[in-house]
C-alpha positions as CSV (number, residue, x, y, z in Angstrom):
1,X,7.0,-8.5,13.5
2,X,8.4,-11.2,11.4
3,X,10.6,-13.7,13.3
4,X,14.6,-13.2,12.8
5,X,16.2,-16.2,13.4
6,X,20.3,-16.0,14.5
7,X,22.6,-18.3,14.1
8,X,25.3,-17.2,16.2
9,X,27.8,-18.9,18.1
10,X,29.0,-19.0,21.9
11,X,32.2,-20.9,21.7
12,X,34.2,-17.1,22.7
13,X,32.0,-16.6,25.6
14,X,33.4,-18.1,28.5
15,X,31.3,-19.8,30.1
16,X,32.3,-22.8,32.7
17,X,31.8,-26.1,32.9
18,X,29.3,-28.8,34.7
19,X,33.4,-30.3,35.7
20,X,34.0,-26.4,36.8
21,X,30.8,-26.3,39.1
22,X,31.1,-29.8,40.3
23,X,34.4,-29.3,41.5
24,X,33.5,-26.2,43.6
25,X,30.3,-27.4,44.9
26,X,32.2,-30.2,46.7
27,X,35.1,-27.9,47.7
28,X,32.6,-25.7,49.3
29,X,30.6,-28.9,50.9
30,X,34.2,-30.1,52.5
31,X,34.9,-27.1,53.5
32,X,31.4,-26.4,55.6
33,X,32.3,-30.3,56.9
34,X,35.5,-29.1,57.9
35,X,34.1,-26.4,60.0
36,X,31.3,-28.2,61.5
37,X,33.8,-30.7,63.3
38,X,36.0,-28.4,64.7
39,X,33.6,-26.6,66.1
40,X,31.9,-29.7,67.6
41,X,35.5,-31.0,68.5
42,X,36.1,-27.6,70.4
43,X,33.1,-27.6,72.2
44,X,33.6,-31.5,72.8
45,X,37.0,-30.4,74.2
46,X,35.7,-27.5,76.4
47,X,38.8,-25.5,74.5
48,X,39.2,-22.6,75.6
49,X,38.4,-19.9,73.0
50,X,41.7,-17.6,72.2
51,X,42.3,-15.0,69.5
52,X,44.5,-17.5,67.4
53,X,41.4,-20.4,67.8
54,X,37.9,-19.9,65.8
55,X,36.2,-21.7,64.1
56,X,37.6,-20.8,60.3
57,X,40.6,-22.5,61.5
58,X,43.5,-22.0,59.0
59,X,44.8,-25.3,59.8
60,X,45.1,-28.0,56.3
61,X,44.7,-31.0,58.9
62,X,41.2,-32.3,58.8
63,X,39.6,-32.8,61.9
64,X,38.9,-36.2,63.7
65,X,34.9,-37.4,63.5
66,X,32.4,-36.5,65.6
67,X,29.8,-39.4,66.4
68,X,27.1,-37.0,65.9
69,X,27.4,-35.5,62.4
70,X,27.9,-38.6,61.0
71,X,24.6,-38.4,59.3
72,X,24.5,-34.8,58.4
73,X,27.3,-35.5,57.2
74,X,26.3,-38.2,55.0
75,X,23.0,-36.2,53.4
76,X,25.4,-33.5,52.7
77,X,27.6,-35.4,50.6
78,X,24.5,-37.3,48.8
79,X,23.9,-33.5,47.2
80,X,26.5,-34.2,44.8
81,X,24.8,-37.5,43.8
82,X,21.4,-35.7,43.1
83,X,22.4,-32.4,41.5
84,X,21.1,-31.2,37.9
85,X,22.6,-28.7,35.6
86,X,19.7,-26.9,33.7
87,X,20.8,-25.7,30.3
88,X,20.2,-21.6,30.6
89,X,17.4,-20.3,28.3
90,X,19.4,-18.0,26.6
91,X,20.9,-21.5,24.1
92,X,17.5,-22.3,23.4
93,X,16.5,-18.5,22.1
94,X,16.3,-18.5,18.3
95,X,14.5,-15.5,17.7
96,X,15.2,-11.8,19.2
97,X,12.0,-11.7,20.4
98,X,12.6,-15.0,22.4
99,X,15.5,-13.5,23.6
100,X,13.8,-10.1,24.8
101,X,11.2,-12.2,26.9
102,X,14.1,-13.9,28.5
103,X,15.9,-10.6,29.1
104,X,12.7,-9.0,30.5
105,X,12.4,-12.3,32.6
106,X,15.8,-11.6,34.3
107,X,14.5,-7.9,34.8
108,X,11.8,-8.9,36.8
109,X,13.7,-10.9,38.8
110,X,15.9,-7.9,39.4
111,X,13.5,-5.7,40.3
112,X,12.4,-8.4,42.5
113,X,16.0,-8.7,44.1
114,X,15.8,-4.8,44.6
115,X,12.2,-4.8,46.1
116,X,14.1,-6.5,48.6
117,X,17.2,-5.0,49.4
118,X,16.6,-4.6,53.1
119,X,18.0,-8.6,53.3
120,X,21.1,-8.2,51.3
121,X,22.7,-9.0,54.3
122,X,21.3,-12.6,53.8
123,X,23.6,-15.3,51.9
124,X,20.8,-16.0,49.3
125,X,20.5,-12.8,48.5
126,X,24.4,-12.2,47.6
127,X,24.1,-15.3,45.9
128,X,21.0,-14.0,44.0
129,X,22.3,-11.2,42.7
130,X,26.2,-12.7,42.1
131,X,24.1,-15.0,39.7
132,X,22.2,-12.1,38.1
133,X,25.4,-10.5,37.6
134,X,27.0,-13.0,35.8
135,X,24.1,-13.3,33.5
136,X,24.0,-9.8,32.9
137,X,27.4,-10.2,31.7
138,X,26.4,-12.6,29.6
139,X,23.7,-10.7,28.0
140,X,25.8,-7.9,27.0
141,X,28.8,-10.3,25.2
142,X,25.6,-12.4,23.4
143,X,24.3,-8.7,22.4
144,X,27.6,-7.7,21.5
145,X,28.1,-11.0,19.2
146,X,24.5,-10.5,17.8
147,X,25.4,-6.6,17.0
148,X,28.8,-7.6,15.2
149,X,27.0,-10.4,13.2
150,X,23.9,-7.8,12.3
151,X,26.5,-5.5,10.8
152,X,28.2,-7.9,8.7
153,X,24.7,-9.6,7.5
154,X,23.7,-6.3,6.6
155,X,27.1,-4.9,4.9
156,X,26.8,-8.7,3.1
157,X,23.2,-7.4,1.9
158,X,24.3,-4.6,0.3
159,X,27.2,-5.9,-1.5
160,X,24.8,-8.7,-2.4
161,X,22.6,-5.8,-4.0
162,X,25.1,-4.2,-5.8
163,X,26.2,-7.3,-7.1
164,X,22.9,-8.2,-8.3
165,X,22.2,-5.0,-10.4
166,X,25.6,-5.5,-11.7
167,X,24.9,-8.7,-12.8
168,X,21.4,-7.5,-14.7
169,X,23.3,-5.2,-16.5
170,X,25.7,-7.3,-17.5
171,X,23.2,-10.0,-18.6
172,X,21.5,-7.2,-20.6
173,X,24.5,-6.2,-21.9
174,X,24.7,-9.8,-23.3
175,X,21.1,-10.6,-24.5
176,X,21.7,-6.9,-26.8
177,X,25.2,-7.9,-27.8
178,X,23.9,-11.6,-29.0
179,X,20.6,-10.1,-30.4
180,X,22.6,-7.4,-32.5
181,X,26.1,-9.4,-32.9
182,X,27.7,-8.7,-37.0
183,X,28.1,-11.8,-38.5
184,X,31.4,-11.2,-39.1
185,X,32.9,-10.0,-35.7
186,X,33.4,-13.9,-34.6
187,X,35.7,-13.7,-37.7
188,X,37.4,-10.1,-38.2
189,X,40.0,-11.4,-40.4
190,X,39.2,-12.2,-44.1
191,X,42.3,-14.8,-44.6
192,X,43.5,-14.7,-47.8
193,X,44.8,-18.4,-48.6
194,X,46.9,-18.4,-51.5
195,X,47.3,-22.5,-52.3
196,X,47.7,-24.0,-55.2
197,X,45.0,-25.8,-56.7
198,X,45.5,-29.3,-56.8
199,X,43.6,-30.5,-59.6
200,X,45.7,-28.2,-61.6
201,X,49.0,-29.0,-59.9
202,X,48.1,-33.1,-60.6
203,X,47.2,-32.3,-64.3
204,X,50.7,-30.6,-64.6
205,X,52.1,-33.4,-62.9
206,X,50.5,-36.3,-65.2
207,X,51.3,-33.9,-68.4
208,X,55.1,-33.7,-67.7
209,X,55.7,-37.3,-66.9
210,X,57.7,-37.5,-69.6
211,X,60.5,-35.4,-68.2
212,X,62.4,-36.7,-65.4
213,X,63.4,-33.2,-64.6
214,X,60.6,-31.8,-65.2
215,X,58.7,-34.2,-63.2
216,X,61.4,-33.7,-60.2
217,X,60.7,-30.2,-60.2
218,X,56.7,-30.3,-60.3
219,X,56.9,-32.4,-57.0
220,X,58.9,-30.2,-55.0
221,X,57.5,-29.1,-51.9
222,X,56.5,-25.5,-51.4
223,X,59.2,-25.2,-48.9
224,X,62.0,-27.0,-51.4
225,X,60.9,-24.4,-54.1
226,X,63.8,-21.5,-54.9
227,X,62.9,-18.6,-53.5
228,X,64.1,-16.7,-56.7
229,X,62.4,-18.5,-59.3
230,X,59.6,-15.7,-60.5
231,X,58.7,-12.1,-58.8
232,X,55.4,-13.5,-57.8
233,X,57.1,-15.7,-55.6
234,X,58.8,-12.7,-53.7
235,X,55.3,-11.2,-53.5
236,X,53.9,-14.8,-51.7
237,X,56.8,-14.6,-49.2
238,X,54.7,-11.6,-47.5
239,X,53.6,-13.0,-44.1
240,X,50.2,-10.9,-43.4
241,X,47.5,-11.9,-46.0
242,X,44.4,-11.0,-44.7
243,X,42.0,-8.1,-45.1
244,X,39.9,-6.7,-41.8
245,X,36.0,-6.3,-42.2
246,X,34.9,-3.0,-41.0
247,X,33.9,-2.2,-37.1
248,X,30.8,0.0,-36.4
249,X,32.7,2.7,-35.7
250,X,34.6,2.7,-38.9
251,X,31.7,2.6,-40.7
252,X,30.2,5.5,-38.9
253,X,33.1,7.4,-39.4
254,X,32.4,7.2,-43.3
255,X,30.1,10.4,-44.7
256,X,26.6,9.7,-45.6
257,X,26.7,11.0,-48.9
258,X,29.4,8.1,-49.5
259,X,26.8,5.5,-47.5
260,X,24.0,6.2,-48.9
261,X,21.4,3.4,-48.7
262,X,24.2,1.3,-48.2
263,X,24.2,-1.0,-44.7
264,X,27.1,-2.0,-42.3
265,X,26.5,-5.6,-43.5
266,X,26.8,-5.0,-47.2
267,X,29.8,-3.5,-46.8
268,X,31.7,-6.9,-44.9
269,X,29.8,-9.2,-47.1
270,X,31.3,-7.1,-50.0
271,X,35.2,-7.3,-48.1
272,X,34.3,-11.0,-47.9
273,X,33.5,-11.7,-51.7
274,X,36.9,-9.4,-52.5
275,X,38.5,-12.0,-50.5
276,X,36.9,-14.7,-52.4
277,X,38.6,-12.8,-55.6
278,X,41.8,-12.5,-54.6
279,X,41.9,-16.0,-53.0
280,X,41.0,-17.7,-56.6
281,X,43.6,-15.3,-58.9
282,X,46.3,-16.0,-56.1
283,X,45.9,-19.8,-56.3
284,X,46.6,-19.7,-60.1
285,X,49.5,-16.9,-59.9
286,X,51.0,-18.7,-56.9
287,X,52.2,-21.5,-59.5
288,X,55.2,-21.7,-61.5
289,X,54.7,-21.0,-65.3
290,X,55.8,-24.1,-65.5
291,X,53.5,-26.0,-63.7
292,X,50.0,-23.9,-65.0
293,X,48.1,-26.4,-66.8
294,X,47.1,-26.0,-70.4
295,X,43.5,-24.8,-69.6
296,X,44.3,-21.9,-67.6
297,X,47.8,-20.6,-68.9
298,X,45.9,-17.6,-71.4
299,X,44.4,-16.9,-67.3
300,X,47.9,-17.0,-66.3
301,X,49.2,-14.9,-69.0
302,X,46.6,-12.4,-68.9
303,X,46.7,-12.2,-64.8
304,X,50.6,-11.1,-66.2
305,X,49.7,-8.6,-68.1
306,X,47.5,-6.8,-65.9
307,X,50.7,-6.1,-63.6
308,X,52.8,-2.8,-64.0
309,X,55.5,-1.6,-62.0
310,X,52.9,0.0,-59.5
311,X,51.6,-3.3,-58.5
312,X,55.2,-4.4,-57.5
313,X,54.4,-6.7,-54.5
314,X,50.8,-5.6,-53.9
315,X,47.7,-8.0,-54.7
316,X,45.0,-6.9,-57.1
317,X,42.1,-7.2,-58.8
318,X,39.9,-5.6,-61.5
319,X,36.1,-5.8,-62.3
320,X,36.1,-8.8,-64.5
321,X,38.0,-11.2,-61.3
322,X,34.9,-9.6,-59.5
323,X,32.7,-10.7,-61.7
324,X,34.3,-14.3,-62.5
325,X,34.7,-15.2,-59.0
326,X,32.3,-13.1,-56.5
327,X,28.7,-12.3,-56.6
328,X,29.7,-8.8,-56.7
329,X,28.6,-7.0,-60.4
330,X,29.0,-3.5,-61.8
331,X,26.3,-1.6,-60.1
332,X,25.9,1.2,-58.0
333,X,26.2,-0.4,-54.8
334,X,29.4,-2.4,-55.4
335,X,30.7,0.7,-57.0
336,X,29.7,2.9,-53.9
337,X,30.9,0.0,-51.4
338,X,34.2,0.5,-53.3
339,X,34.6,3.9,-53.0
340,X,34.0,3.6,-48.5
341,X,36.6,1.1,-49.1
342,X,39.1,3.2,-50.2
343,X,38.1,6.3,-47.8
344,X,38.4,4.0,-45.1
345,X,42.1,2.7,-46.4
346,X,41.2,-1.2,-47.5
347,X,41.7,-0.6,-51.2
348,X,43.6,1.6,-53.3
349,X,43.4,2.0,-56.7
350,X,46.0,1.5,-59.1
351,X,45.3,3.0,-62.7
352,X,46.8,2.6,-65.9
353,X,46.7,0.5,-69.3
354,X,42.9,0.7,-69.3
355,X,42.4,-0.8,-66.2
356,X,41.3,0.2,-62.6
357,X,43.0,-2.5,-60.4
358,X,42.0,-2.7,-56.8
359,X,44.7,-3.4,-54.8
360,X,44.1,-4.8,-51.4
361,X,45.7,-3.2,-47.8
362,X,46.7,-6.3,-45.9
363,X,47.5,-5.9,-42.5
């Protein structure tokens, strides 16, 4: 059997002090003094001996010397000059076997004490067995404290347990999430950034120097601009610009004759390069007609006249922006990426004048 060491404490068992035992050891030595000299002084006396005299005498006066205990007297107050206190066993047990030799010890001294039960009349005897007592008393708070702390070490190793397998699963839960996380689920929001270019906005600048006015104007803050100026203006002021890739389970909820060969990653690198589309047209279209420089005005104009009354506040694009500014080309893939796009609601189409515009579901 493997050695279980226990750590417990005494400090709630009361046990007494050397002080404590001190104290009554010379309380009981005076008090066997005490009794010694008024017997001798009665027999000294030749008292005679009534029911109210004895020798226990009830009396707090002390009673006068007697020349012949003098010495007695002396050795019996030297006992508290060479008395020990022995630290008991049980502090030093550290093991439970330890502490069952110990316990048997006290049983054999017991069954000793009971072997010999005809003396129990003798003082050393009572005293034997008063001492036993205690330490039977003892025994049962120390097994009481050692049963208590057993119960909570073992309700400790169980939670311990359960919090352990927890914790595996958890950690497994992790490695497979990092080992299979979607590249864009750090990032679920494709922001659409509609600035101005600035190398376009300078050359606009430097080309309308001439004009104060003009000049005024073309430095305005986006803030200072009129709200009213154009109607692509009023369709900048719209405060969510962004376009959300595709969970897993929204792409599983697509049919698999719409999938196809097509993979969960295609699809958001596809929502990604839209955004890259709509990002570039918007930076042109978010200028004043004003301020478009010379180079990309017949962009400007043409971006113009690809809007209807349908696209009214609603950003699009059409195959050549996909092709100009994304990697996506006309091909079956990007064709049938498109179409889960719409069944899933992040496009729509908007038809008419020749064109297919995809217009874009911000949220």
């Amino acid at each position: 059997m493997d050695a279980y060491h226990i750590d417990y404490s005494m400090k709630n068992i009361p046990i007494p002090s050397k002080e404590f035992y001190s104290k009554k050891l010379l309380q009981k030595i005076t008090d066997l003094i005490k009794r010694m000299r008024w017997k001798a002084f009665f027999f000294d006396t030749e008292a005679d001996t009534t029911e109210n005299t004895f020798y226990r005498i009830k009396s707090k006066k002390f009673p006068p010397r007697i020349k012949g205990l003098e010495d007695l007297e002396a050795d019996l107050l030297k006992i508290m000059s060479k008395i020990k206190f022995r630290q008991s066993t049980m502090d030093n047990a550290k093991t439970l076997g330890e502490l069952f030799i110990q316990f048997q010890e006290r049983l054999d001294v017991l069954n000793n004490m009971m072997s010999l039960k005809e003396c129990k009349g003798e003082d050393w005897y009572k005293t034997s067995m008063s001492s036993i007592f205690n330490q039977l008393s003892t025994f049962e708070v120390t097994f009481a404290a050692i049963r208590s702390r057993l119960k909570d070490f073992r309700e400790a190793l169980e939670n311990a347990n359960v919090l352990n397998e927890n914790l595996k699963e958890t950690i497994e839960t992790a490695k497979h999430m990092k080992e299979n996380l979607p590249e864009h689920l750090n990032n679920n929001k494709a922001t659409v950034k509609i600035i101005p270019d600035s190398a376009s906005v300078s050359e606009t600048n430097s080309a309308s120097s001439l004009k104060e006015n003009t000049n005024k104007k073309a430095n305005l803050s986006p803030a200072e601009v009129p709200q009213k100026v154009t109607e692509n203006k009023n369709l900048l002021e719209q405060e969510v610009k962004y376009i959300e890739f595709l969970t897993v389970s929204q792409f599983d909820s697509i049919p698999k004759y719409m999938k196809g060969r097509v993979t969960y990653k295609q699809v958001n690198n596809a929502i990604e390069e839209l955004t890259k589309c709509f990002e570039a047209k918007y930076s042109i279209m978010s200028l004043r007609r004003k301020a478009v420089p010379e180079k990309k005005k017949h962009i400007y104009e043409m971006y113009k006249a690809q809007e209807t009354s349908d696209t009214e506040g609603v950003y699009f694009i059409v195959d050549n922006d996909m092709k100009e500014y994304s990697k996506l080309r006309s091909d079956p893939t990007t064709r049938s990426i498109l179409v889960m796009l719409r069944h899933v609601g992040r496009i729509r189409e908007i038809r008419g004048g020749g064109l297919v515009r995809y217009a874009a579901t911000f949220y």
